[in-house]
DRENGU-384944 format. One record per residue (C-alpha): residue in one letter; y, x, z; residue number from 1. Coordinates in nm, 4 decimals, padded with zeros to 6 digits. Layout:
% residues N
pt resn: a; py: Y; px: X; pz: Z; resi: NUM
...
***
This chain:
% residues 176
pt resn: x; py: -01.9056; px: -06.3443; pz: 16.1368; resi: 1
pt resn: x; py: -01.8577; px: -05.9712; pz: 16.1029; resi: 2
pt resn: x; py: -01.9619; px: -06.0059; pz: 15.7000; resi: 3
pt resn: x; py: -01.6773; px: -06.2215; pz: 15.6237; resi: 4
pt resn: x; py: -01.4378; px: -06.0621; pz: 15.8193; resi: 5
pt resn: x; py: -01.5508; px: -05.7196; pz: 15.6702; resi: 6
pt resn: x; py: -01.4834; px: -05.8969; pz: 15.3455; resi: 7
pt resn: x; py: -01.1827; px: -06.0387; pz: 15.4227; resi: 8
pt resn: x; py: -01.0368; px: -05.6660; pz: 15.5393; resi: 9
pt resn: x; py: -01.1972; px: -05.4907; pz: 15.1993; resi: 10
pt resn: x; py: -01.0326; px: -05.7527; pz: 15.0126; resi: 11
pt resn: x; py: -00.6870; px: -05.7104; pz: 15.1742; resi: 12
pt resn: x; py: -00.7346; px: -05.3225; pz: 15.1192; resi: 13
pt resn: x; py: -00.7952; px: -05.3565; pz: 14.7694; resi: 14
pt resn: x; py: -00.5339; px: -05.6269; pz: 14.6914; resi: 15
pt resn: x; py: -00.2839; px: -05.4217; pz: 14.8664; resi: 16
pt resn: x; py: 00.0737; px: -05.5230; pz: 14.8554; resi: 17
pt resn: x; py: 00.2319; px: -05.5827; pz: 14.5423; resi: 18
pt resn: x; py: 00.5924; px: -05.5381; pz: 14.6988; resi: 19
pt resn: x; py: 00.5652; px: -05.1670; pz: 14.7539; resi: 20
pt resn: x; py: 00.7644; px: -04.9348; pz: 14.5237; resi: 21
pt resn: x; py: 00.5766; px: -04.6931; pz: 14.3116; resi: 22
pt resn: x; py: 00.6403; px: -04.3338; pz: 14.2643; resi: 23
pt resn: x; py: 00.9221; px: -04.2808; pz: 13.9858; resi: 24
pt resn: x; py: 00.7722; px: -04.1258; pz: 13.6612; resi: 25
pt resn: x; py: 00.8640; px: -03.8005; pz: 13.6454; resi: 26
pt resn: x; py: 01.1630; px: -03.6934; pz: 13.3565; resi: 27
pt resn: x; py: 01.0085; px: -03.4518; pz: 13.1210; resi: 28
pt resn: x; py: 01.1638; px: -03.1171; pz: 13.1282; resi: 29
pt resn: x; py: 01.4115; px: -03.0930; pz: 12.8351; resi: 30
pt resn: x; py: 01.3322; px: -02.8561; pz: 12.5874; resi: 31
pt resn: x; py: 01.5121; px: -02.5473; pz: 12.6287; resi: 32
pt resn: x; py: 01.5900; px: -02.4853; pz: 12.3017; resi: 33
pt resn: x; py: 01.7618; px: -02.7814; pz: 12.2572; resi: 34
pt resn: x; py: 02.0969; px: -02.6813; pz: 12.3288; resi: 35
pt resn: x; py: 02.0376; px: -02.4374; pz: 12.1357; resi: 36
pt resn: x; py: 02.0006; px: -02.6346; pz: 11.8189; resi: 37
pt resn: x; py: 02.2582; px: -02.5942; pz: 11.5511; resi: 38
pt resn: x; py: 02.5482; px: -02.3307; pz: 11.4055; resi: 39
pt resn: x; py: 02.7001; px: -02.0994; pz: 11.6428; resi: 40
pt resn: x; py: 02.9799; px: -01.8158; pz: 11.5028; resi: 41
pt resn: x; py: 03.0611; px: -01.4687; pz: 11.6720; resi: 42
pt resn: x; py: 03.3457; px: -01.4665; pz: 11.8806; resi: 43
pt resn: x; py: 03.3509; px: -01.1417; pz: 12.0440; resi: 44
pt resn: x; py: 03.1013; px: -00.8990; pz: 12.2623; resi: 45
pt resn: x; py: 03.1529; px: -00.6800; pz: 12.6231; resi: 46
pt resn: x; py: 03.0336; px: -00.3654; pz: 12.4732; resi: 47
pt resn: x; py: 03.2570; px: -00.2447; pz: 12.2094; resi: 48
pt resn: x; py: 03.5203; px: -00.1012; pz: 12.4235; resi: 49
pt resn: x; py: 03.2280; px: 00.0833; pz: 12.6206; resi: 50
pt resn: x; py: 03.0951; px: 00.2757; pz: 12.3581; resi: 51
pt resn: x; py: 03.3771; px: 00.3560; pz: 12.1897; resi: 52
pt resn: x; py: 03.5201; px: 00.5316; pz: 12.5296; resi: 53
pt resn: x; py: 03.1422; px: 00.7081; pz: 12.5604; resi: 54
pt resn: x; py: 03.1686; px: 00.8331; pz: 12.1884; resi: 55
pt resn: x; py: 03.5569; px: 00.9231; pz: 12.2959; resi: 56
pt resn: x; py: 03.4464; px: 01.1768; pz: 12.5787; resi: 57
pt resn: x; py: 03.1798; px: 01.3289; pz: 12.4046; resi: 58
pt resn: x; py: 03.3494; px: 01.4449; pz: 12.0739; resi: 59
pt resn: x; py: 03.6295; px: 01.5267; pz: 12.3107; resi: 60
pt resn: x; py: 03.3931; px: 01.7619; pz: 12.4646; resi: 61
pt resn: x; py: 03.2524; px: 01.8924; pz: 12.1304; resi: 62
pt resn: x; py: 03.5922; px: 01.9917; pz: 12.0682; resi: 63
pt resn: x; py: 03.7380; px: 01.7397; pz: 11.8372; resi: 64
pt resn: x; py: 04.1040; px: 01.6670; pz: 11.8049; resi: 65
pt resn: x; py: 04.2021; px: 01.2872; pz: 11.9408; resi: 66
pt resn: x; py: 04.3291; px: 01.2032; pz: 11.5518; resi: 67
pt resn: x; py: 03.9466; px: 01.3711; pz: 11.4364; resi: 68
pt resn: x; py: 03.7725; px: 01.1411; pz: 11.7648; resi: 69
pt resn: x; py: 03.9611; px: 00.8374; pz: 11.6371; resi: 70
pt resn: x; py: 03.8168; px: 00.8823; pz: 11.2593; resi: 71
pt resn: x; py: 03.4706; px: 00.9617; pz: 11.3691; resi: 72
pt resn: x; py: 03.4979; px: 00.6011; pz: 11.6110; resi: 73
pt resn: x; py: 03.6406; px: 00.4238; pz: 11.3327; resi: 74
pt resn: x; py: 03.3615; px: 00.5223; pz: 11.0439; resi: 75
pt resn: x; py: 03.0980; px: 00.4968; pz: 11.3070; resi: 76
pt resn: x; py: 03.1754; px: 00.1368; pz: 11.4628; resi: 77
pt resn: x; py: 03.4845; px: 00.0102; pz: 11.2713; resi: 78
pt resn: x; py: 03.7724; px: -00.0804; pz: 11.3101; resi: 79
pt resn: x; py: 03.8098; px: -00.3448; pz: 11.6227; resi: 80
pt resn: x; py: 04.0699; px: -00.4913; pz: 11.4869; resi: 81
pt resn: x; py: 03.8511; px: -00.6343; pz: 11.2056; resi: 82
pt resn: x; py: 03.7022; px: -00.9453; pz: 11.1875; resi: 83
pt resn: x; py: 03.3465; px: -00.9271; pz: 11.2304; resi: 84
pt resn: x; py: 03.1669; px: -01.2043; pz: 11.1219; resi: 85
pt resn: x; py: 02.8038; px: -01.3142; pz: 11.2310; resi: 86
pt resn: x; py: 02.6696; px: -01.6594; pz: 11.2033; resi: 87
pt resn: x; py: 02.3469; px: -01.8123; pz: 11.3556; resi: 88
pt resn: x; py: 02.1967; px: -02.1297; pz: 11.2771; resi: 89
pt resn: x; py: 01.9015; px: -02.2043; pz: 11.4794; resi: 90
pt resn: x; py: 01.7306; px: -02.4958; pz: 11.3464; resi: 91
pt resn: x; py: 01.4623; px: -02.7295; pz: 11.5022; resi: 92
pt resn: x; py: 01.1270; px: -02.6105; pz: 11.3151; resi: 93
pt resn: x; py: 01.1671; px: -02.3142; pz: 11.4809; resi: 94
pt resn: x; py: 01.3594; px: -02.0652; pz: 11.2212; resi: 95
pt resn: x; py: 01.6973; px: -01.9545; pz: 11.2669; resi: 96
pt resn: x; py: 01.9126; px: -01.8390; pz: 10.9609; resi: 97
pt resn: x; py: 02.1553; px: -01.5225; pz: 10.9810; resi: 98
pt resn: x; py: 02.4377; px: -01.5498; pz: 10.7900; resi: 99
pt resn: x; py: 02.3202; px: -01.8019; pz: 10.5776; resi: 100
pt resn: x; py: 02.0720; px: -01.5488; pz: 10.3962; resi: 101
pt resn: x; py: 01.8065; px: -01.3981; pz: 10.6286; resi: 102
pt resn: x; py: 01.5688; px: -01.6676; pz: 10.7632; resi: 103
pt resn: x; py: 01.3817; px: -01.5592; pz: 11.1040; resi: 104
pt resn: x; py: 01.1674; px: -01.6941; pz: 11.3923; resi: 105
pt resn: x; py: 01.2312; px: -01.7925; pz: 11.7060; resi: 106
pt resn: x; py: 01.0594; px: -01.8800; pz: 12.0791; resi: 107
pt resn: x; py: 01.2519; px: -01.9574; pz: 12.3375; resi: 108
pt resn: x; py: 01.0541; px: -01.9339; pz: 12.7063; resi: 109
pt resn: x; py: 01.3423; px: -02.0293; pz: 13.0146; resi: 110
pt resn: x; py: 01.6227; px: -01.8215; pz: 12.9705; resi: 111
pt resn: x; py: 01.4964; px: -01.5667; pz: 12.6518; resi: 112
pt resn: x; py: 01.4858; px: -01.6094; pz: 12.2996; resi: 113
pt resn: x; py: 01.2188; px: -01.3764; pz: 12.1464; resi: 114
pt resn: x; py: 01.3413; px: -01.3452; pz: 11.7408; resi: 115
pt resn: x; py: 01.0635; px: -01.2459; pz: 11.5068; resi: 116
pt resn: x; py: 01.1766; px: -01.0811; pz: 11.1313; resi: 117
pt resn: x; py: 01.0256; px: -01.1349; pz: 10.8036; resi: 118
pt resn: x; py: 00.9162; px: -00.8095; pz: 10.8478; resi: 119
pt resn: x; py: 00.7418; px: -00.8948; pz: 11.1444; resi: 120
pt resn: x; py: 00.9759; px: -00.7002; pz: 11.3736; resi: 121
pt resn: x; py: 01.0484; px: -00.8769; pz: 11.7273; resi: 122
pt resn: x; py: 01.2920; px: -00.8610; pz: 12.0235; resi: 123
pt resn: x; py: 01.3795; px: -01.0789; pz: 12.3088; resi: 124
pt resn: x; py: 01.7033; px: -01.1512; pz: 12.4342; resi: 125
pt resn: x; py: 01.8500; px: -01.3755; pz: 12.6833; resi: 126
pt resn: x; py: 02.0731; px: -01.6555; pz: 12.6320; resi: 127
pt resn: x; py: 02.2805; px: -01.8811; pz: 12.8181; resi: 128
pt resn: x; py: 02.4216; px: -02.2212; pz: 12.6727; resi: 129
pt resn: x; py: 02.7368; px: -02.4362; pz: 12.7068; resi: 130
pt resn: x; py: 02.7901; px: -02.7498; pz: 12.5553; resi: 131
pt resn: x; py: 03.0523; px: -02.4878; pz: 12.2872; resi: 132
pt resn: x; py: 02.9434; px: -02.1389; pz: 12.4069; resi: 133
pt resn: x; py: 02.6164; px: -01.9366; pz: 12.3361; resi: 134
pt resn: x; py: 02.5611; px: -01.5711; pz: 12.5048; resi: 135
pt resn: x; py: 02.3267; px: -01.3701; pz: 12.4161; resi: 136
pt resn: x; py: 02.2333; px: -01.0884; pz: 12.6392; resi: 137
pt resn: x; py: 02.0048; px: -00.7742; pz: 12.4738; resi: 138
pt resn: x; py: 01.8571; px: -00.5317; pz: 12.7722; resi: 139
pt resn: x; py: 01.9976; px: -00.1914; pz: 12.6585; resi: 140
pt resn: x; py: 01.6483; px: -00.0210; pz: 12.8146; resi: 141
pt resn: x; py: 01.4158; px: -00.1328; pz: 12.5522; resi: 142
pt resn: x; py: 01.6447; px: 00.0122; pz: 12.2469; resi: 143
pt resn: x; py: 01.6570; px: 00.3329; pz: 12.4623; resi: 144
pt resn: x; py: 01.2882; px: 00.3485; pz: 12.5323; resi: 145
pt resn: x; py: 01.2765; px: 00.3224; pz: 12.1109; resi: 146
pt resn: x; py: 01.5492; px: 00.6133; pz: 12.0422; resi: 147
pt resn: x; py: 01.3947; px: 00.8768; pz: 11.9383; resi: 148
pt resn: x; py: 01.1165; px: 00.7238; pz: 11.7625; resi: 149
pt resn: x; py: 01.2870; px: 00.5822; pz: 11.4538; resi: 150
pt resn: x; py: 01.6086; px: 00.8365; pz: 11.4979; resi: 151
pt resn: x; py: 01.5693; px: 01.0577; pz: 11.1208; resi: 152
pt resn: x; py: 01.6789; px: 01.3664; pz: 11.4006; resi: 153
pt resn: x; py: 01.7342; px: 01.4330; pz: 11.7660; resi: 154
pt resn: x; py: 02.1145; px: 01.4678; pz: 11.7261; resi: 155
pt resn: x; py: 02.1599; px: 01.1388; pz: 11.5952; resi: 156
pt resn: x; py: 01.9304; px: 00.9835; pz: 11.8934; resi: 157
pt resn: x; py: 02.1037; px: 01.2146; pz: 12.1295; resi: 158
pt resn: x; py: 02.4461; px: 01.0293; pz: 12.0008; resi: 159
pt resn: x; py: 02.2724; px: 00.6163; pz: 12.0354; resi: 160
pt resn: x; py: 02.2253; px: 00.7459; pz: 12.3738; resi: 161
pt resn: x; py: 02.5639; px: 00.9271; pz: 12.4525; resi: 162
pt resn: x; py: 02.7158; px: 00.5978; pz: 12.3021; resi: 163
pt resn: x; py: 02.4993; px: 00.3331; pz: 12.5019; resi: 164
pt resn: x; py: 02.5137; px: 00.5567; pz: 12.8637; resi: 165
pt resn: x; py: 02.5739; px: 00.3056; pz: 13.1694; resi: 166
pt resn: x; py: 02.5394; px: -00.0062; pz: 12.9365; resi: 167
pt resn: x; py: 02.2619; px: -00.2316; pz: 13.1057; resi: 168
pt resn: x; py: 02.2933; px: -00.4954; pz: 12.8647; resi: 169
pt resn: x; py: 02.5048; px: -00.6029; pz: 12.5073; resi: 170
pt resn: x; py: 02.6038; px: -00.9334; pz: 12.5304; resi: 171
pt resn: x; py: 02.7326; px: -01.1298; pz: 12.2355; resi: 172
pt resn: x; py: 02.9421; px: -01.4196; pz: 12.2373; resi: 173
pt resn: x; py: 02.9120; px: -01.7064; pz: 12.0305; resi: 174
pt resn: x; py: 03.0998; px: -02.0786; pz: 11.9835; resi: 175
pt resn: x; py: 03.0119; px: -02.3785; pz: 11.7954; resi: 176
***
């Protein structure tokens, strides 16, 4: 009697009940760089102003007159009145074209885009996306760490770093 009723339990173990819900598949995560996908234009950046004040007190305190400071800002960054034009098309096998000419790589991991040049030149940035908006967000540290290193003299690193003081990051703006 216990065999068969042994049986009978295995058997109801294994058969188990049909009615019960199963776990949900989980969604795959969507790829990040899928927003990212397509042609974005410049619209404007948060750094501009910053710099230009930065350069402004420190030719001030060379000595310069304000009409000299304002030449000197205007050869050096341009004129921000200007239209400055920058497009970005980030395409799906992984390339992304600048201004419809230069054609670079790029790896997005979560929230940073890491751009690699023909010339086999990288940086990362970060990046946020809206369904119309893309921001891109470059760490002013690294190009600091850098000055120096590539400057053709001290003065002129002495002056990337006058003009980037109290800048954490350069962020770009971009729409569809």
């Amino acid at each position: 009697m216990r065999i068969p009723l042994m049986l009978t339990v295995l058997f109801a173990l294994a058969c188990g009940d049909d009615n019960k819900p199963t776990a949900p598949n989980p969604e795959p995560e969507p790829d990040p760089a899928a927003k990212l996908i397509g042609t974005w234009k410049y619209t404007g950046n948060d750094f501009y102003t910053k710099v230009a004040s930065n350069l402004r007190a420190h030719l001030l305190g060379q000595g310069l007159t304000a009409s000299q400071v304002d030449m000197v800002i205007s050869d050096m960054l341009g004129d921000p009145n200007e239209t400055f034009s920058l497009t970005l098309n980030f395409r799906t096998d992984g390339t992304v074209i600048v201004d419809n000419e230069q054609t670079d790589r790029y790896q997005v991991s979560g929230s940073q885009i890491t751009i690699t040049s023909a010339n086999v030149e990288s940086f990362t940035v970060n990046y946020e996306v809206t369904d119309s908006t893309l921001t891109l967000r470059y760490p002013v540290a690294p190009l600091l760490a850098t000055v120096g290193l590539e400057a053709e003299d001290e003065e002129e690193a002495e002056l990337l770093r006058v003009m980037l003081k109290d800048i954490e990051f350069m962020t770009m703006y971009f729409s569809r």
